[in-house]
C-alpha positions in Angstrom: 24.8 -36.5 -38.1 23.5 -37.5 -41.7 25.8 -37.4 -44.5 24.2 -35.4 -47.7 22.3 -38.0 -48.6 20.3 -39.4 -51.7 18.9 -36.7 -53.8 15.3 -37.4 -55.8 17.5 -37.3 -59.2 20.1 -40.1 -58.1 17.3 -42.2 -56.6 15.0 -41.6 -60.0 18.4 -42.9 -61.7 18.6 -45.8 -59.4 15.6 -47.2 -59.5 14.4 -46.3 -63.5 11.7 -44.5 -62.6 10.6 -41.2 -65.0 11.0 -37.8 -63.1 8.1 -35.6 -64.7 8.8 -32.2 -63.3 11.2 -29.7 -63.9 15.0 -30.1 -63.4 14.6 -27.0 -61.0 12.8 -30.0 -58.3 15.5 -32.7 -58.7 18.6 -31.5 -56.3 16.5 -32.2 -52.7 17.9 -34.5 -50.2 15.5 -37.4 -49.4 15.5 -38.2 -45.8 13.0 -40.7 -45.5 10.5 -42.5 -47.9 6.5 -43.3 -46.5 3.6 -44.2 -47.9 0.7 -42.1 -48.8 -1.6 -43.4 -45.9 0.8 -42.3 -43.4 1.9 -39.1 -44.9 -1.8 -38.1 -44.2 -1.2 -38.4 -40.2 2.2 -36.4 -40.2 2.2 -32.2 -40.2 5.1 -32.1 -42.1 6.8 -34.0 -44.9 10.2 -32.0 -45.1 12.7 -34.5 -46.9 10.2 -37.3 -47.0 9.8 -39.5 -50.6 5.4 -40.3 -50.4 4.3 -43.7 -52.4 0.8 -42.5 -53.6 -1.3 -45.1 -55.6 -4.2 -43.6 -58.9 -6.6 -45.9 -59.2 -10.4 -45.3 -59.9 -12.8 -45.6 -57.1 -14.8 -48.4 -58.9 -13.3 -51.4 -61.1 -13.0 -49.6 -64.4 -14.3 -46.6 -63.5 -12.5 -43.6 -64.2 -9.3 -42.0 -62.5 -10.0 -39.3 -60.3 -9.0 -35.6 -60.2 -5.3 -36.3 -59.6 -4.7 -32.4 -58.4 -7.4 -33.3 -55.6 -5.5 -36.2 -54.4 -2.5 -34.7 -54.4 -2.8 -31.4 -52.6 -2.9 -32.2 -48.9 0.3 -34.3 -49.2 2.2 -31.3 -51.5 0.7 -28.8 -48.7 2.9 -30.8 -46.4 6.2 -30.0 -48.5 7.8 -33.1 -49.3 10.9 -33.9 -51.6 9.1 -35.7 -53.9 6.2 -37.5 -55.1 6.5 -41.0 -56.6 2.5 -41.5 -58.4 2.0 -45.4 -59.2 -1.3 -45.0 -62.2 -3.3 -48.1 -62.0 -3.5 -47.9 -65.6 -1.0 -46.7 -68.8 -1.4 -43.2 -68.6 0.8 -39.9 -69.3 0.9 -37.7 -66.1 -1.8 -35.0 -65.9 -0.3 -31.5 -67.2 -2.7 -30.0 -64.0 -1.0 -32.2 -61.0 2.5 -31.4 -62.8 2.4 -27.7 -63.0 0.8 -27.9 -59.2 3.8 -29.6 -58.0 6.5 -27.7 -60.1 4.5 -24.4 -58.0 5.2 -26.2 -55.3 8.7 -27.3 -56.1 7.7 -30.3 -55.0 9.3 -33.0 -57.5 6.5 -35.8 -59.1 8.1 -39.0 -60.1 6.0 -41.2 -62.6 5.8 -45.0 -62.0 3.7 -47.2 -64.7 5.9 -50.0 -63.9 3.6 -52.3 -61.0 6.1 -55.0 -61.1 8.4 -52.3 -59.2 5.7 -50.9 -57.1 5.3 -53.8 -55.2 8.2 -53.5 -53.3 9.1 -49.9 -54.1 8.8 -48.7 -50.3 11.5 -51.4 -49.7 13.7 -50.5 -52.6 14.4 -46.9 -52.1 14.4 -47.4 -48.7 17.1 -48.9 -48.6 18.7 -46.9 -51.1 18.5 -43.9 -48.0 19.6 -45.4 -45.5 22.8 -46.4 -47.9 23.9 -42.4 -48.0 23.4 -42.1 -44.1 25.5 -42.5 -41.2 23.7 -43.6 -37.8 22.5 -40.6 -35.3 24.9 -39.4 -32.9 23.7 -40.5 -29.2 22.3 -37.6 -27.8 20.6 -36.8 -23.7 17.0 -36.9 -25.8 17.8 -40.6 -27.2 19.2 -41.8 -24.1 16.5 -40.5 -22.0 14.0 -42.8 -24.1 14.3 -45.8 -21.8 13.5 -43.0 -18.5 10.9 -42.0 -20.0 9.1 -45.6 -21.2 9.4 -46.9 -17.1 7.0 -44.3 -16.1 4.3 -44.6 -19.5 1.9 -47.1 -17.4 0.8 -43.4 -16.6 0.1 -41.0 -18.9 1.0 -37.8 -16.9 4.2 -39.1 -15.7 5.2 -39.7 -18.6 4.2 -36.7 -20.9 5.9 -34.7 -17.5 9.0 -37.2 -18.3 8.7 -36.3 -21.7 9.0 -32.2 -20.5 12.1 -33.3 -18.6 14.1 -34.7 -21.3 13.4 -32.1 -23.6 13.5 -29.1 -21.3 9.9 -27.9 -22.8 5.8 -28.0 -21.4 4.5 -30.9 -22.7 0.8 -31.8 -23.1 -1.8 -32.7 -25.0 -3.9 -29.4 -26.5 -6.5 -29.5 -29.1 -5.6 -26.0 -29.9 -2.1 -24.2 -30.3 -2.1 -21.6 -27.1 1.7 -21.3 -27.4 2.8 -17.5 -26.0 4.3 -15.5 -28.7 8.0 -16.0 -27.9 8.4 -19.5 -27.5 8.1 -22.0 -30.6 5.4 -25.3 -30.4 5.8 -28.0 -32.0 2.2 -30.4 -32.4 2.6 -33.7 -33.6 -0.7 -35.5 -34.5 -2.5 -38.1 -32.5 -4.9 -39.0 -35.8 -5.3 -38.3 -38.9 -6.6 -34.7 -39.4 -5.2 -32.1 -36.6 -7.4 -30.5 -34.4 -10.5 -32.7 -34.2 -8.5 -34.9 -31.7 -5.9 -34.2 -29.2 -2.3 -33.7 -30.6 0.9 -33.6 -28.6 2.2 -29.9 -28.0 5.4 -29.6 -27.5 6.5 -25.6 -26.3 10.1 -24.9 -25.3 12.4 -21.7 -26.7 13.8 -23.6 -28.8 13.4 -25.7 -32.0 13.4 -29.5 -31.1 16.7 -31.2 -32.6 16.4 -33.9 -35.4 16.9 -36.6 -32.5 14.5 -35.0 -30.6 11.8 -34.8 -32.6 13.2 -39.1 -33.4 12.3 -39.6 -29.8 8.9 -37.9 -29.9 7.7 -39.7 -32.6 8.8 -43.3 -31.2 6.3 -42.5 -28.3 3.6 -41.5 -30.2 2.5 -45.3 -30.4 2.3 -45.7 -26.6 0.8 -41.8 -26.3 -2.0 -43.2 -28.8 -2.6 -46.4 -26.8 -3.1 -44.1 -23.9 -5.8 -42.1 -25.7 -7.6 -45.4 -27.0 -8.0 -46.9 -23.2 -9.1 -43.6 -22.2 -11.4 -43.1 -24.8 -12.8 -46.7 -24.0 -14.3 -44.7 -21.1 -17.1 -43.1 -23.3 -17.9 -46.3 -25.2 -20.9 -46.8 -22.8 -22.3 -43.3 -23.6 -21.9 -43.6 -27.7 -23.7 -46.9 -27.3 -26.5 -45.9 -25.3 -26.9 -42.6 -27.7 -26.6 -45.1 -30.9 -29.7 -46.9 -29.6 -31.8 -44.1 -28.6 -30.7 -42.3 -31.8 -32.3 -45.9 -33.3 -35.8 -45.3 -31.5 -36.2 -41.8 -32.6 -36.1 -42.1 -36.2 -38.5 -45.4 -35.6 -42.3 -45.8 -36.4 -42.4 -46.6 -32.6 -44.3 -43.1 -31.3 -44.5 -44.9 -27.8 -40.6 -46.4 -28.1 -39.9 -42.5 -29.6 -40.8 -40.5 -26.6 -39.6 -42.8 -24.1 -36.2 -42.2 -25.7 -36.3 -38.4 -26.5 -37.4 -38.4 -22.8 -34.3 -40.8 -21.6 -31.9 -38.4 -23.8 -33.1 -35.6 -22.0 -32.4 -36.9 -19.5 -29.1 -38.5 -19.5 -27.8 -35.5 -22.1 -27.4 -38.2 -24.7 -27.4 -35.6 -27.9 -25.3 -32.3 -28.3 -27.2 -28.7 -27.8 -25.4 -27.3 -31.0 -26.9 -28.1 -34.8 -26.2 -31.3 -36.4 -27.0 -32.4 -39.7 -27.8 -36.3 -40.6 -25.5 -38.0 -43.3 -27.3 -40.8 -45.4 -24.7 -43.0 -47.3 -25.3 -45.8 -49.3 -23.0 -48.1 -51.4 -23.1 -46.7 -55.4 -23.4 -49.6 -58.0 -22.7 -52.4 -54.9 -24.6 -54.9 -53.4 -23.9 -54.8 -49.8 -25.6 -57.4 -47.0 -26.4 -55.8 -43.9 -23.5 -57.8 -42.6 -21.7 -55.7 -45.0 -23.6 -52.3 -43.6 -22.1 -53.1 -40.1 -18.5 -53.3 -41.7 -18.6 -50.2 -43.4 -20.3 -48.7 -40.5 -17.3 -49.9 -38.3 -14.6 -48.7 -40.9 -16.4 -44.8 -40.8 -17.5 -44.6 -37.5 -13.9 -43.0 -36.7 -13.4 -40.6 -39.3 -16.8 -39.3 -38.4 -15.0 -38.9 -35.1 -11.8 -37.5 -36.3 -14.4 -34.6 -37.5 -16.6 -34.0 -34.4 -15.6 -36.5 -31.6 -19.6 -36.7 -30.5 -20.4 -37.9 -34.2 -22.9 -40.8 -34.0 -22.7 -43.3 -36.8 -25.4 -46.1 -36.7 -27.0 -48.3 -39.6 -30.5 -47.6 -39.8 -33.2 -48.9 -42.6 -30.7 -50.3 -44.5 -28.2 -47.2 -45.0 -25.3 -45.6 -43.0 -26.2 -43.0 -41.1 -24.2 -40.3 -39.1 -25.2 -37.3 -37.1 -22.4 -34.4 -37.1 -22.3 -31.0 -36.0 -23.4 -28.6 -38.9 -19.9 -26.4 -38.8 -18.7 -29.7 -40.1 -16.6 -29.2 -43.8 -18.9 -31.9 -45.0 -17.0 -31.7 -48.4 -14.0 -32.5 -46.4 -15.8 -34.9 -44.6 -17.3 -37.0 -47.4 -13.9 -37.4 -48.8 -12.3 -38.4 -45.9 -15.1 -41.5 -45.7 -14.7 -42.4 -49.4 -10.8 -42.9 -48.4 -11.8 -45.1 -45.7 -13.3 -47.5 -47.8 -13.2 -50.2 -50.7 -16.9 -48.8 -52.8 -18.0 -45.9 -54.0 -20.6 -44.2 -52.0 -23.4 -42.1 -52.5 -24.3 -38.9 -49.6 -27.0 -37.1 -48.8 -27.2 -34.2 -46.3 -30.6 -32.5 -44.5 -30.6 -29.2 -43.2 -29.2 -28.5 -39.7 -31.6 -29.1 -36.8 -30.8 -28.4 -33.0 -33.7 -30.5 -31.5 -34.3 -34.3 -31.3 -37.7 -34.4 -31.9 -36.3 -33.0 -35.1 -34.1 -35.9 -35.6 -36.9 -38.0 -37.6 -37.7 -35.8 -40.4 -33.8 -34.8 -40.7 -33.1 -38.7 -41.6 -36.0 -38.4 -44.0 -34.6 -35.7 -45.8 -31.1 -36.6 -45.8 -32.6 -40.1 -47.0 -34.5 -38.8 -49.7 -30.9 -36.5 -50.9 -29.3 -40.0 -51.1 -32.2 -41.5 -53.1 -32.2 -38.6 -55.7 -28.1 -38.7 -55.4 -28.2 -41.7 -57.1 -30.9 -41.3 -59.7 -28.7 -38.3 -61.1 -25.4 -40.8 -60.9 -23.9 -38.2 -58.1 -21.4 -40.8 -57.1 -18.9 -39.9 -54.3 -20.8 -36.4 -53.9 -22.4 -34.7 -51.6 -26.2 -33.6 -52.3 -27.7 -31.5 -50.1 -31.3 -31.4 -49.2 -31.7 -27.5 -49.8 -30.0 -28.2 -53.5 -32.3 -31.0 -54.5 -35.1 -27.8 -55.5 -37.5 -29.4 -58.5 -36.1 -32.8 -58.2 -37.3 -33.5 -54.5 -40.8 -32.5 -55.1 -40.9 -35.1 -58.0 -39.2 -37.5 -56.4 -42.2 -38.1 -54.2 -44.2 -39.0 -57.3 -44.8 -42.5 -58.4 -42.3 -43.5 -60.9 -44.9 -44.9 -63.2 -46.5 -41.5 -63.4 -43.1 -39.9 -63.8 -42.4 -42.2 -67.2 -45.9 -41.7 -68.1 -45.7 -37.7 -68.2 -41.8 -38.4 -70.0 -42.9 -40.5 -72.6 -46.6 -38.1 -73.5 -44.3 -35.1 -72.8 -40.8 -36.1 -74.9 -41.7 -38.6 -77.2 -38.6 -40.2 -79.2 -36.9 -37.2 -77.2 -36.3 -39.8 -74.2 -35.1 -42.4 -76.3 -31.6 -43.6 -75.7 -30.4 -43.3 -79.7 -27.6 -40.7 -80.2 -30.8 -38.6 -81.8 -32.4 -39.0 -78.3 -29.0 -38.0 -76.2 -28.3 -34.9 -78.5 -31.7 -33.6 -78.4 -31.6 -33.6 -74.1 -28.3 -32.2 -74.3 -29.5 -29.6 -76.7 -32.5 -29.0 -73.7 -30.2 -29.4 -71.1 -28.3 -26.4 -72.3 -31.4 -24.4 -73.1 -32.8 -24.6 -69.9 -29.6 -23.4 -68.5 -29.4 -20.0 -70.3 -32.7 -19.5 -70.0 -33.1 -20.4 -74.0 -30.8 -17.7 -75.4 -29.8 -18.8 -78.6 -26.2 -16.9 -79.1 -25.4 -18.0 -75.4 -26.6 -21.9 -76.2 -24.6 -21.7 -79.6 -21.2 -21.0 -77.8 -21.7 -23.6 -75.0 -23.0 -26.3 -77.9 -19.9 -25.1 -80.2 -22.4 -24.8 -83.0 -23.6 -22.1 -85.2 -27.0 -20.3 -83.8 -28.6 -21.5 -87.4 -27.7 -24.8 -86.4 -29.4 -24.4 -83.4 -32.0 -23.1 -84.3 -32.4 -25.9 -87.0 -32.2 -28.5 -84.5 -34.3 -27.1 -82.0 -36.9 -26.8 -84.8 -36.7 -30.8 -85.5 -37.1 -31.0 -81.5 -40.0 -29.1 -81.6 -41.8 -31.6 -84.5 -41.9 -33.9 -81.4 -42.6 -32.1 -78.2 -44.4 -29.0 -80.1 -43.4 -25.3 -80.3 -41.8 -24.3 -76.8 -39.2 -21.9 -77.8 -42.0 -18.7 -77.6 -44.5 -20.8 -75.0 -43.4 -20.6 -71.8 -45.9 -22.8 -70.2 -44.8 -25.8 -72.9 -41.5 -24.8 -71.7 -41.6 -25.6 -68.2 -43.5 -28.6 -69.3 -40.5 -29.9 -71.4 -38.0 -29.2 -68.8 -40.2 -30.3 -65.9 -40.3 -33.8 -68.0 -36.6 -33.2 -68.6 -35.8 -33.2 -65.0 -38.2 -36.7 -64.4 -36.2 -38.5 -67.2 -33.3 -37.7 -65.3 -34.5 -39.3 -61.9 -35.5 -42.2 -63.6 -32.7 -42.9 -66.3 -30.1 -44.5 -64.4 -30.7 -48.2 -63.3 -28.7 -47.2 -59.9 -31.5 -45.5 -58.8 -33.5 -48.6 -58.0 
C-alpha cells in the first residue's frame, strides 16, 4: 500500500513552480509523474503529473493553440499539468478555464533551467511520500509468466492465469455486459492497432495493473516480429504504387496488372496525402527520413497505409474514413518541420491512383501559395484557386498588376485596400455587414472603397468588374508568398 502521498500544491511548493488554476484543483494525490510523449500511449492518466513542452512549430514562429495541445492529455484525467513555454509568456485564459472544467490542475513553468531535469526532480519528490508495494500472487507470478514469453500465446494464456481473467489481444472491446475490460494500448492511438484486453469480474488491483504494464514491452516486441511478416507485401505495394503514378504507360499496366493480381491495394476508398516540408529545404536524403519517421503513424491510422516518396514529396495512400484532421496532426507531432498537406478526393480504383496524386499534388502546391502551414487543404475546397493555379504565373501577375494597380503593392495602403476587398468579397459587398467586420463606420467605408475604386474603377454597382477584381484578388494570393516557389 501507498501512503497519501504528494499532493500537486506541496509539490508546486517544493519545486517553485506557479500553480495557475483554481485552489479548487490543488488537493489531488500525485502518483506518478510522465512526460507528454508517453502520456499519449496510456488510456488513463489518473494521479499522473504530464511534462508538456509550448514551443512554436518553426524557429520563431508563433506558439500554437495551447487548448488544442492540451485536450487529449486533460481527456485522460490527470492530477496535473506542468506547461514549460519556450518563451516568456502569461498562461492562456482559454487552456486555464479548460483545465479548471476539467479540474484538472495546470502548473506554469517559465523557468528552463528547472525543466531540464524536472521529470527527475519531482520524481523523486513521489516516490519520497510512498512506501514500496505489498508483494502480491500478480507480482510474484511475473517471473512464471516471463519463462513462457518466447511464445506469445503461452504467455498472454499465462498472463489469464495469474490474473484469473481472458486475456487477448482485440482491436475492438467485445466485453459481455457483466464483466469489466480493461485495454491497455499497444501504440499510440487505440483501436487502429491491437491493444491488450484484459476481461475478468473484477477490477484489476493497483499491482495488477503494475504487472500488466511491465509486459507490455515484451507483448510489443511480439507484435513488431510478427508484423515483420508483412514487410515483404508493404514493399512490393510501395513499388508498384511507384509505377502507377509514373509516366511509364508500359511500366503502369504491368503493375496495375501485378496488383491485381497479387491483391496489392485495398477494395475500400483511399485518398492520397501530398506533404511537403513548409519554409525548409529538405534533400531527398532528407525525404527518406521523414518518410521513415511517418510511415508508422500513417499506420497507427489504417494499418494498410502506404507511405512512399514520390517526385520529390511525401506521399501516403489511406483509407478515406480516415479523420484526416486527426491524422495530419498526428504527422506534424512526429516531426522536427512544419509541413504542408494536400488531400484528393477518394478513389476506389488503381487506375485511379495517378490523377488522385495529381490532385492531391496540386492541393499541396496551392497550400503553400496561401501560407496554409500545418493544414489540411482539400482538393474539393481549393474551388477558384485550382483552376488558376494551372495558369502561367507570369500571366497571373500580368492580369494582377493591369487589374489592381498600386492595389497589389505591399505599402500599408496596398495591405488595407486587399483587406478592405477581402472582406467585401466575403459579404457579398454589403456595406453595414463589411463596416461591423472592418470595425469602421459604413461612411468610412464607403470613403475608402471610393479611393479603391480611382484605381481599379467603379465595381461596387458592376458586377462583371467585380468578379474581375476579386478574380485578380484571388491570383495575388497564389502568387504573394515566396513559399510557393
Amino acid at each position: 500500500m501507498t501512503s497519501p502521498g504528494s499532493t500537486v500544491a506541496d509539490l508546486a511548493l517544493a519545486t517553485g513552480l506557479q500553480i495557475a488554476t483554481a485552489p479548487t484543483t490543488w488537493d489531488a494525490v500525485v502518483t506518478s509523474v510522465i512526460d507528454a510523449d508517453r502520456a499519449e500511449e496510456m488510456l488513463s492518466l489518473d494521479g499522473a503529473l504530464v511534462l508538456a513542452s509550448w514551443q512554436p512549430t518553426r524557429p520563431n514562429g508563433p506558439l500554437p493553440d495551447l487548448p488544442s495541445l492540451l485536450e487529449p492529455l486533460i481527456r485522460k484525467h490527470p492530477a496535473a499539468i506542468v506547461v514549460t513555454p519556450s518563451r516568456q509568456v502569461n498562461a492562456p485564459r482559454q487552456a486555464v478555464s479548460r483545465a479548471e472544467q476539467a479540474r484538472v490542475c495546470l502548473i506554469w513553468n517559465t523557468d528552463h533551467a528547472v525543466a531540464t531535469d524536472l521529470v527527475g526532480t519531482l520524481a523523486r519528490l513521489v516516490a519520497k511520500t510512498q512506501t514500496p508495494p505489498a508483494q502480491s500472487p500478480a507480482r510474484s507470478a511475473v517471473l512464471d509468466v516471463l519463462h513462457r514469453a518466447d511464445d506469445l500465446d503461452e504467455m498472454l494464456q499465462a498472463m489469464g492465469q495469474a490474473l484469473r481473467a481472458t486475456v487477448r489481444l482485440s482491436e475492438s472491446h467485445s466485453s459481455a455486459a457483466t464483466e469489466h475490460a480493461e485495454e491497455f494500448a499497444l501504440s499510440g492511438i487505440t483501436g487502429t492497432l491491437p491493444a491488450l484486453e484484459i476481461t475478468r469480474a473484477d477490477p484489476l488491483r493497483a499491482d495488477e495493473a503494475a504487472m500488466v504494464e511491465g509486459l507490455l514491452a515484451v507483448i510489443r516486441l511480439h507484435k513488431k516480429l510478427r508484423d515483420s511478416h508483412v514487410d515483404d507485401h508493404a514493399l512490393e505495394s510501395a513499388r508498384n504504387l511507384k509505377n502507377i503514378l509514373s509516366e511509364d504507360l508500359t511500366q503502369r499496366e504491368a503493375s496495375l496488372r501485378r496488383s491485381r493480381r497479387l491483391s496489392l491495394f485495398p477494395r475500400h476508398p483511399v485518398v492520397f496525402l501530398v506533404l511537403e516540408p513548409f519554409g525548409v529545404s529538405v534533400d531527398i536524403s532528407g525525404l527518406h527520413d521523414l518518410c521513415t519517421a511517418l510511415a508508422p503513424v500513417a499506420s497507427r491510422f489504417d494499418p494498410a497505409a502506404i507511405t512512399i516518396v514520390n517526385e520529390g514529396a511525401l506521399v501516403v495512400v489511406i483509407t478515406s474514413s480516415t479523420d484526416l484532421d486527426t491524422l495530419a496532426r498526428s504527422l506534424y507531432r512526429g516531426v522536427q518541420v512544419p509541413l504542408a498537406v494536400g488531400v484528393s478526393d477518394p478513389v476506389d480504383d488503381p487506375r485511379s491512383y495517378p490523377e488522385a496524386f495529381r490532385q492531391a499534388a496540386r492541393a499541396v502546391a496551392v497550400g503553400r501559395r496561401v501560407g496554409a502551414i500545418n493544414r489540411v487543404t482539400r482538393y474539393r475546397d481549393l474551388g477558384v484557386l485550382g483552376l488558376l493555379y494551372q495558369l502561367p504565373e507570369h500571366a497571373r501577375r500580368n492580369f494582377v498588376n493591369e487589374t489592381l494597380g498600386s492595389v497589389a503593392d505591399e505599402t500599408p495602403d496596398g495591405l488595407d485596400q486587399r483587406r478592405i476587398l477581402q472582406v467585401l468579397r466575403s459579404t457579398d459587398c454589403n456595406i453595414a455587414e463589411s463596416a461591423r467586420e472592418l470595425f469602421v463606420h459604413p461612411n468610412t467605408l464607403r470613403s475608402r472603397i471610393a479611393k479603391i475604386e480611382t484605381v481599379t474603377g467603379k465595381f461596387m454597382n458592376e458586377p462583371d468588374r467585380r468578379l474581375t477584381i476579386f478574380t485578380a484578388l484571388s491570383m495575388f494570393s497564389l502568387d504573394s508568398n515566396v513559399e510557393g516557389d
